[in-house]
C-alpha positions, 0 to 999 in steps of 0.5 A: 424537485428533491434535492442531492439529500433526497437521493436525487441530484436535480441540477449540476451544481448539486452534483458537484456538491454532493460528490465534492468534484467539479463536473466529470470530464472525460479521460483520453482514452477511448472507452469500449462503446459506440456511445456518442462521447458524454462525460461518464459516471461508474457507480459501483452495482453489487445489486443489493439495496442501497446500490440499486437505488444509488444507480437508479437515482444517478441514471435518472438524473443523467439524462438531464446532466448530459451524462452516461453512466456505467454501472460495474459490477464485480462477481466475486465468485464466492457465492453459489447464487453470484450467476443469478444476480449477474442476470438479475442485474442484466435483465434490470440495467436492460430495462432501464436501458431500454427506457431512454437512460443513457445506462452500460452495464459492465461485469468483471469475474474474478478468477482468483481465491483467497490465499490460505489463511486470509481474511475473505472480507479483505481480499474481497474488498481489495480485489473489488476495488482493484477491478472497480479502479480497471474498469472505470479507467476502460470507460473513461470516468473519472468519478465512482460513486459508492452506496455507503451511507450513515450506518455503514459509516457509524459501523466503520467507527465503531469497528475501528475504536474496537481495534484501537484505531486512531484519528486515521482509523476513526475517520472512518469512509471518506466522503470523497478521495481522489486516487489515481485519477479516479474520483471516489465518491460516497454522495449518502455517507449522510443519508439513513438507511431508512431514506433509502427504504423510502426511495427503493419503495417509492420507485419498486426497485427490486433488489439482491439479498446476499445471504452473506451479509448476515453471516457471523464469521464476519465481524461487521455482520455481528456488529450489525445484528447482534450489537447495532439494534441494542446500541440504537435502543439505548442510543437513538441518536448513536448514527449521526454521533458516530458520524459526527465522531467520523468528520472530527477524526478526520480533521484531527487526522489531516492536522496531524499528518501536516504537522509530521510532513512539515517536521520531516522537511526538516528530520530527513538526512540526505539518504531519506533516513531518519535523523536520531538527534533532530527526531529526539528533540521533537515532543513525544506526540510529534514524535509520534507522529512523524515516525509514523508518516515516515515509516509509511513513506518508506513503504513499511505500511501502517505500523501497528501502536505496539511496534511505535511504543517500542520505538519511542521507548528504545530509540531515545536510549540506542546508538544502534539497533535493528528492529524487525518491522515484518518478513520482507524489512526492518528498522536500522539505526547506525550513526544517529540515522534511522533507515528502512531497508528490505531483506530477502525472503529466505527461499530466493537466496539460494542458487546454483554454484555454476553462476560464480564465477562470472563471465562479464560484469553485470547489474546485480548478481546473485550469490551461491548457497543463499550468501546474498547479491553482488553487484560488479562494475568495470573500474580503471583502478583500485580494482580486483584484478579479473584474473582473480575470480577464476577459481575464486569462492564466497564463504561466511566470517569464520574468524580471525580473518585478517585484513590490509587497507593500504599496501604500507598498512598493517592487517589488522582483524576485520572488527578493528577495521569496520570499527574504524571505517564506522561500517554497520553492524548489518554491512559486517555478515556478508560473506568473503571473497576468497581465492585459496588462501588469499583473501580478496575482499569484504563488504564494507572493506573492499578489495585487499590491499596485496590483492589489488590490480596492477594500473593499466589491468582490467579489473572491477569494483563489488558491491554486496547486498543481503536484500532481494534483487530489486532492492538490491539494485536499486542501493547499488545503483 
């Protein structure tokens, strides 16, 4: 019997070497099918060549592992012919079925569109992965195989040093990675497509031809008509140098990222910021590095290497800064400490005036005229004295705003006393509170000393915020 290489796993131990996981078990939840309870495996069915002969060979060596299989497939709905493979696929997997192999097909239908400008590749593959992860956590499996093999793989690496990809990027596919509980497995990421021509012969399978895969819009298909053929004629061994490249990137890529979790142990400050001097005494690469892993802990994504450059050229030279990472956040260095924080998209700042003042505290509370989010709290002292927001207005720094921080203190300009109490430039926009005349507080300042609440007053603390509600709430918290 042929071996996992061959396309065919004859026996369990083969199984788990050739999906890197041990044998599948089953998750607690109950799939939707009166199928007695076997271990599941999803295969991932587009209905296209190299899906078909993953899925026929999986089947056919389920029985015997004492597995059921699930074949998922996702109707994009981009394609006039998308119906017709779905009834391709059913009459096929009913055949199958119908023969004895323990084989469920399941068909999700995407009802989005690609949003306006969007890359229909992308969205495409992230909507799919979406629904592939739904739909094998509904069946109970906790491994997915996927019909990639050496090309696809040595197509990725040549896409990704095309857009100046890094170690990460070079790695290309893995052959296996677990998320979310969810095993995803590429078992042919070392096969030829040639291998695969041999085993959809051998056996007849029909398969599906998307006109789409030879469309010129889309970058892979012109690497793989107009370059790939000239590339193997001058290169015949190209595929498996290129697959090669792909496994020594990805252990560079998992030394580096070792390297920059255990520089960051020591890097972090006790707001999770990201410590200037401590940073600055690492090497340019290991710099390099943990701002990198940082900046995609704090959920920036992955930085493009123009806006690391421009990092490592001015964060050695800044005492303090703000660079904008995209729309929604930016970087801000103050005291020595680098932090991510996110900002509010500029058409959910503004409101109805009728909000302020309000009648009861509460969590997180937003502000007239797109001022930003204030968030207040019941104090027993050093409060602003309720009776005070009746009437009460927010407006933006004018200028020559003078401000008290003790009752035996002198008003002092607002720029003296955020110097002096070392408030952030960013903390210094926010609006003022104002009733008349008088001034009653300042982010970063708190409440004026003349209008303080008497002891034994109700009375309450504030806290602004410029950033969203969600993340607003979660800093004042």
């Amino acid at each position: 019997m042929r071996c996992a290489r061959c396309l065919i796993w004859p026996c369990r131990s083969c199984w788990s070497a050739a999906t890197n996981v041990s044998s599948p078990t089953v998750a607690s939840t109950t799939p939707p099918t009166a199928e007695p309870r076997r271990p599941c495996v999803a295969v991932a069915l587009s209905g296209g060549r190299d899906s078909t002969a993953l899925c026929h060979a999986t089947v056919r060596a389920a029985q015997a592992l004492g597995l059921r299989v699930v074949a998922l497939h996702v109707h994009h709905g981009l394609q006039p012919e998308a119906d017709d493979w779905v009834r391709h696929l059913q009459r096929q997997c009913g055949r199958w079925r119908r023969a004895g192999w323990p084989l469920r097909l399941r068909v999700a239908r995407l009802t989005q569109r690609p949003p306006a400008g969007a890359s229909i590749e992308a969205w495409a593959r992230q909507q799919r992965h979406q629904m592939l992860a739904r739909l094998a956590a509904e069946e109970g499996a906790t491994l997915l195989l996927l019909a990639h093999h050496a090309q696809d793989q040595a197509e990725t690496v040549l896409l990704q040093a095309l857009r100046g990809a890094g170690a990460a990027g070079l790695a290309a596919m893995p052959a296996s990675v677990v998320r979310g509980g969810l095993t995803w497995a590429r078992p042919w990421l070392a096969c030829s497509p040639d291998a695969i021509d041999h085993y959809v012969d051998r056996h007849g399978l029909s398969h599906i031809e998307d006109p789409s895969n030879r469309d010129p819009r889309f970058e892979r298909n012109r690497l793989r008509v107009q370059v790939w053929p000239g590339l193997l004629a001058a290169f015949p061994d190209a595929e498996q140098a290129l697959g090669t490249v792909a496994r020594q990137a990805w252990q560079a890529a998992e030394l580096i990222d070792e390297v920059a979790a255990a520089d960051l142990a020591t890097l972090r400050s006790p707001s999770d910021g990201l410590d200037q001097r401590a940073w600055l005494a690492l090497s340019p690469a290991r710099q390099r590095a943990s701002l990198r892993r940082w900046l995609k802990e704090q959920g920036a994504g992955q930085a493009s290497e123009r806006f690391i450059e421009r990092l490592l050229s001015e964060l050695p030279r800044a005492r303090s800064g703000r660079w904008p990472v995209d729309a929604l956040c930016e970087l801000r260095l103050y005291r020595g400490t680098l932090r991510l924080a996110r900002l509010t998209p500029g058409n959910t700042a503004a409101t109805d005036t009728a909000l302020w003042p309000p009648t009861a505290p509460t969590a997180c509370l937003v502000l007239p005229s797109g001022l930003g989010w204030v968030q207040l709290r019941a104090v027993e002292e050093g409060g602003l004295p309720w009776s005070r927001l009746a009437g009460s207005t927010w407006r933006p720094r004018g200028g020559g705003e003078r401000f008290s921080l003790g009752p035996d203190r002198p008003a002092r300009s607002l720029k003296q006393q955020f110097q002096a109490l070392g408030v952030p430039a960013w903390q210094r926009q926010g609006p003022l509170l104002w009733s008349g005349e008088q001034l009653l507080w300042v982010p970063g300042l708190g409440v004026e000393a003349r209008a303080r609440a008497a002891a034994g007053e109700p009375q309450l603390s504030l806290r602004w915020s410029a950033e969203a509600p969600d993340a607003a709430a979660q800093q004042l918290e």
